[in-house]
C-alpha positions in Angstrom: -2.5 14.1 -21.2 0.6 13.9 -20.2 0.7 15.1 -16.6 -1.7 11.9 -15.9 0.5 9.9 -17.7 3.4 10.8 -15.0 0.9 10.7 -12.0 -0.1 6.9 -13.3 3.9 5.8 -13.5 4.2 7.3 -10.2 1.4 5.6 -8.9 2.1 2.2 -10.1 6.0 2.6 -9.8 5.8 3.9 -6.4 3.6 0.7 -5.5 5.7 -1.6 -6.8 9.1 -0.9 -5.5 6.3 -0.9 -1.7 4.7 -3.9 -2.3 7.8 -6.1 -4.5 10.6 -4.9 -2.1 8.7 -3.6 1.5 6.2 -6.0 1.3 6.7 -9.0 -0.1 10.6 -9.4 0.3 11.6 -7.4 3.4 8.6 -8.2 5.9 7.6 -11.4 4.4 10.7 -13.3 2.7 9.2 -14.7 0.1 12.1 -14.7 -2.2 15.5 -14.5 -1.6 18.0 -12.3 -3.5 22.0 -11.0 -3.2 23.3 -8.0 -1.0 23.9 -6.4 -4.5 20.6 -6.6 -5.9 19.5 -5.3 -2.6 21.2 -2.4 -2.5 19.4 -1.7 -6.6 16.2 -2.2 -4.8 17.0 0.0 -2.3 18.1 2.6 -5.1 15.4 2.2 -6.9 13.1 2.2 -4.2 14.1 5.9 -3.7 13.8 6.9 -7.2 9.5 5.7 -7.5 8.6 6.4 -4.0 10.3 9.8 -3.6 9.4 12.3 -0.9 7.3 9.4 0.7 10.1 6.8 0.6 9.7 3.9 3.4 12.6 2.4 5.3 12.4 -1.3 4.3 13.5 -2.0 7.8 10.8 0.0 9.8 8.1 -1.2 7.3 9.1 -4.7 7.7 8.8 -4.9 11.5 5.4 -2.6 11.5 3.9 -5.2 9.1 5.2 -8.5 10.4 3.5 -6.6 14.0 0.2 -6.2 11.8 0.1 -9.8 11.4 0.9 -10.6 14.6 -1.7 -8.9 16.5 -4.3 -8.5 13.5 -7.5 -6.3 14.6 -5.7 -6.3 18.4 -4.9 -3.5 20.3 -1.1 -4.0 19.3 -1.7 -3.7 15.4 -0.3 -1.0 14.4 -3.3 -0.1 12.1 -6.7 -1.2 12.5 -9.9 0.4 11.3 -11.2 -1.2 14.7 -9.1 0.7 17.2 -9.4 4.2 15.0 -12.4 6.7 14.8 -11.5 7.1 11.2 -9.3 6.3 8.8 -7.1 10.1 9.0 -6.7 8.5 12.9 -5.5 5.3 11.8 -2.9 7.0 9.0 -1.5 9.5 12.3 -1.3 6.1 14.7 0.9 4.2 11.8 2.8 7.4 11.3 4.1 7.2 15.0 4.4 3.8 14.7 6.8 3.9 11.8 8.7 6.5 13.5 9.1 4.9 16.5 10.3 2.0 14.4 12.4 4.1 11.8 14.5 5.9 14.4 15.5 2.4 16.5 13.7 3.5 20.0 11.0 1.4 20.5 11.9 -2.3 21.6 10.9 -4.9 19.1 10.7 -8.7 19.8 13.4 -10.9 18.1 10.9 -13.0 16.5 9.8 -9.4 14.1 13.3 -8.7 13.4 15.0 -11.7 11.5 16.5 -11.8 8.0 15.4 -8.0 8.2 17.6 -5.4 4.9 19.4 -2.5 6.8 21.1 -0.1 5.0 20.3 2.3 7.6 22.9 5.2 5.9 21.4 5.1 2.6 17.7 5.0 5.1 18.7 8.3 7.3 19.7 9.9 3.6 16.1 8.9 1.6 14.3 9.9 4.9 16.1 13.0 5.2 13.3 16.1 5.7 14.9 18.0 2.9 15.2 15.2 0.8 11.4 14.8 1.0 11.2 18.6 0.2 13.4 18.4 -3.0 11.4 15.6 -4.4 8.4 17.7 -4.0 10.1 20.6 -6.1 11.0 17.7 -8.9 6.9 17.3 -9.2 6.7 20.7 -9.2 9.1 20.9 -12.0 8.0 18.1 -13.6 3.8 19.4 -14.0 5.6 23.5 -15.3 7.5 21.0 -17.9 4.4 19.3 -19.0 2.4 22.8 -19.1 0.0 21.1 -16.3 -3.0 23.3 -16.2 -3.6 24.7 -12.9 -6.4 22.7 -11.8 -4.0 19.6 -11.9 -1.9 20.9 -9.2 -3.6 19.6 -6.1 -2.2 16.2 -7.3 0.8 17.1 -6.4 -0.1 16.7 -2.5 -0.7 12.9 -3.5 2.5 12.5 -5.1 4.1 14.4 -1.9 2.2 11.7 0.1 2.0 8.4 -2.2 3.0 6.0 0.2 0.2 6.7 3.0 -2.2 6.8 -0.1 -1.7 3.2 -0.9 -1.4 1.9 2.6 -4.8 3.4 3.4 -6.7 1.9 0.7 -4.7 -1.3 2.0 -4.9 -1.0 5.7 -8.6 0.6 5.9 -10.3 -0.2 3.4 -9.1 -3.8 2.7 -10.5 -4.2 7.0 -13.7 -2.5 5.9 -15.4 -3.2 2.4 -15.0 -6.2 -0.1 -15.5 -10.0 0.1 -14.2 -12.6 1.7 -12.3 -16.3 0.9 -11.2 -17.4 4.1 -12.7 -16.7 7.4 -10.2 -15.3 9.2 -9.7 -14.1 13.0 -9.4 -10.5 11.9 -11.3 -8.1 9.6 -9.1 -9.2 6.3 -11.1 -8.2 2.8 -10.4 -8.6 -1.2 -10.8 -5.8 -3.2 -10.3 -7.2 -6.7 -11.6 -5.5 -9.2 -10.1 -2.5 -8.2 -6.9 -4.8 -6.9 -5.7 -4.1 -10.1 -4.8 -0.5 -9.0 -3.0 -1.7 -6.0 -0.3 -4.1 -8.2 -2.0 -7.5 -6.0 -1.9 -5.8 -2.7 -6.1 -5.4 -2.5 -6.1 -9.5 -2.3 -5.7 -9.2 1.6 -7.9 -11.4 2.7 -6.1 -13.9 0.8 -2.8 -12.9 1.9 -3.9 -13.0 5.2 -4.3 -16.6 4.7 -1.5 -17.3 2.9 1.3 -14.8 3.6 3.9 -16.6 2.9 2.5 -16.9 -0.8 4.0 -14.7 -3.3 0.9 -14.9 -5.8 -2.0 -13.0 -4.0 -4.4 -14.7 -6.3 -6.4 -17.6 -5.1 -9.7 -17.8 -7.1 -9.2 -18.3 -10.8 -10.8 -14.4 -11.6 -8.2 -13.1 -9.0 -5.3 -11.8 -10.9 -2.3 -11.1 -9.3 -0.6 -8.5 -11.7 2.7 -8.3 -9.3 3.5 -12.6 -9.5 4.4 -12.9 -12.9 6.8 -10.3 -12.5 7.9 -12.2 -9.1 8.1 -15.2 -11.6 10.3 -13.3 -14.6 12.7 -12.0 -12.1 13.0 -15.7 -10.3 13.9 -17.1 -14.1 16.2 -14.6 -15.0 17.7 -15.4 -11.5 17.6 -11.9 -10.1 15.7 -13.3 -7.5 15.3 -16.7 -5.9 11.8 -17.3 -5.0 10.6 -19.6 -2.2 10.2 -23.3 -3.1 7.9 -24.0 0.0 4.9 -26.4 -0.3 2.1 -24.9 0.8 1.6 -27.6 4.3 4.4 -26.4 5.4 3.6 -22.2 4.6 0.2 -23.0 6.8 2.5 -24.5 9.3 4.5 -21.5 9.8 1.3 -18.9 9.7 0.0 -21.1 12.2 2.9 -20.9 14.5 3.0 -16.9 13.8 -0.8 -16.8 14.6 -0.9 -18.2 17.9 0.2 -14.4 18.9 -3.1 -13.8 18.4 -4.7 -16.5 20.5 
């Protein structure tokens, strides 16, 4: 059908532009790339997330925070400071708008090499903007001759973002296995990783964040890297020639915030 064909490139298209560009380039820095292809990132960002668009910026200093202070009282989401995982979504919603609109003071050490393109940010943020995307979906399931029972997915395209960073942020601290005994409550997800373009590897990542492959055990597949890789050789990208002594080194030195 094609209404769940739309709802899956949403889902996945949404993720990617979070995880490639939020995640893994603006908080973590994992590759490199030019102002220009940062600004078509930033575009395109827009386009797949939608109404639930993230500020790069904000996202980036709320998640650097998260690895900070893992499972402290300063993470900005952790299933072990939160009743329940609605709680946890509302405390990260205040978080990020603390951090969106500039007024809470952030340490220097969360706010280096950060993307700001903070007029194109207050445009994609804007409340009607949001509301306009959610009239495209509703457009887009009348095109397709959705039948009416479909509709209610429409609230998770409203709200994509938040959908992925709880299975991320409460889940992936709750249920799975574990590679690496870690100071916080850091879980894998994989199997179902695959729905969350590498992002359910946490426990991993955790370990590792300056990684750009999520994968560690030969079953754990990645399904983000080799695009990470394809975009490095076409030289859209540049990613991160770091051995991997000296990407402990650094997690170590970020860690000790946590000690």
């Amino acid at each position: 059908m094609w209404v769940l064909a739309f709802f899956a490139a949403h889902w996945y298209l949404s993720l990617f532009t979070q995880s490639f560009f939020n995640h893994r380039y603006a908080a973590h820095r994992q590759f490199t790339m030019s102002k220009g292809v940062e600004k078509f990132f930033y575009v395109l960002s827009f386009i797949f997330q939608g109404s639930s668009y993230l500020s790069p910026r904000a996202y980036a200093i709320m998640h650097r925070m998260h690895h900070a202070y893992a499972d402290t009282a300063l993470d900005p989401h952790s299933p072990k400071y939160d009743a329940n995982l609605f709680a946890m979504m509302w405390r990260t919603r205040n978080t990020y708008m603390r951090l969106f609109q500039r007024v809470t003071p952030v340490d220097a050490k969360f706010t280096k090499e950060l993307p700001d393109w903070k007029a194109f940010d207050d445009f994609a943020c804007n409340g009607w903007v949001r509301l306009a995307w959610i009239f495209v979906y509703i457009g887009v399931y009348i095109l397709l001759g959705a039948p009416w029972w479909l509709y209610p997915l429409i609230l998770v395209h409203a709200a994509m973002g938040p959908f992925h960073g709880v299975i991320i942020n409460w889940f992936a601290h709750t249920v799975g296995y574990v590679n690496f005994k870690m100071k916080d409550t850091s879980r894998n997800l994989f199997p179902i990783d695959l729905l969350m373009w590498g992002e359910g590897l946490h426990n991993n990542h955790h370990k590792h964040s300056g990684r750009a492959n999520f994968g560690w055990k030969k079953y754990e597949f990645d399904p983000l890297y080799p695009i990470i890789r394809m975009l490095d050789v076409v030289k859209m990208i540049k990613l991160r020639r770091v051995p991997l002594e000296k990407v402990m080194q650094e997690e170590a030195l970020l860690s000790e915030v946590n000690s």
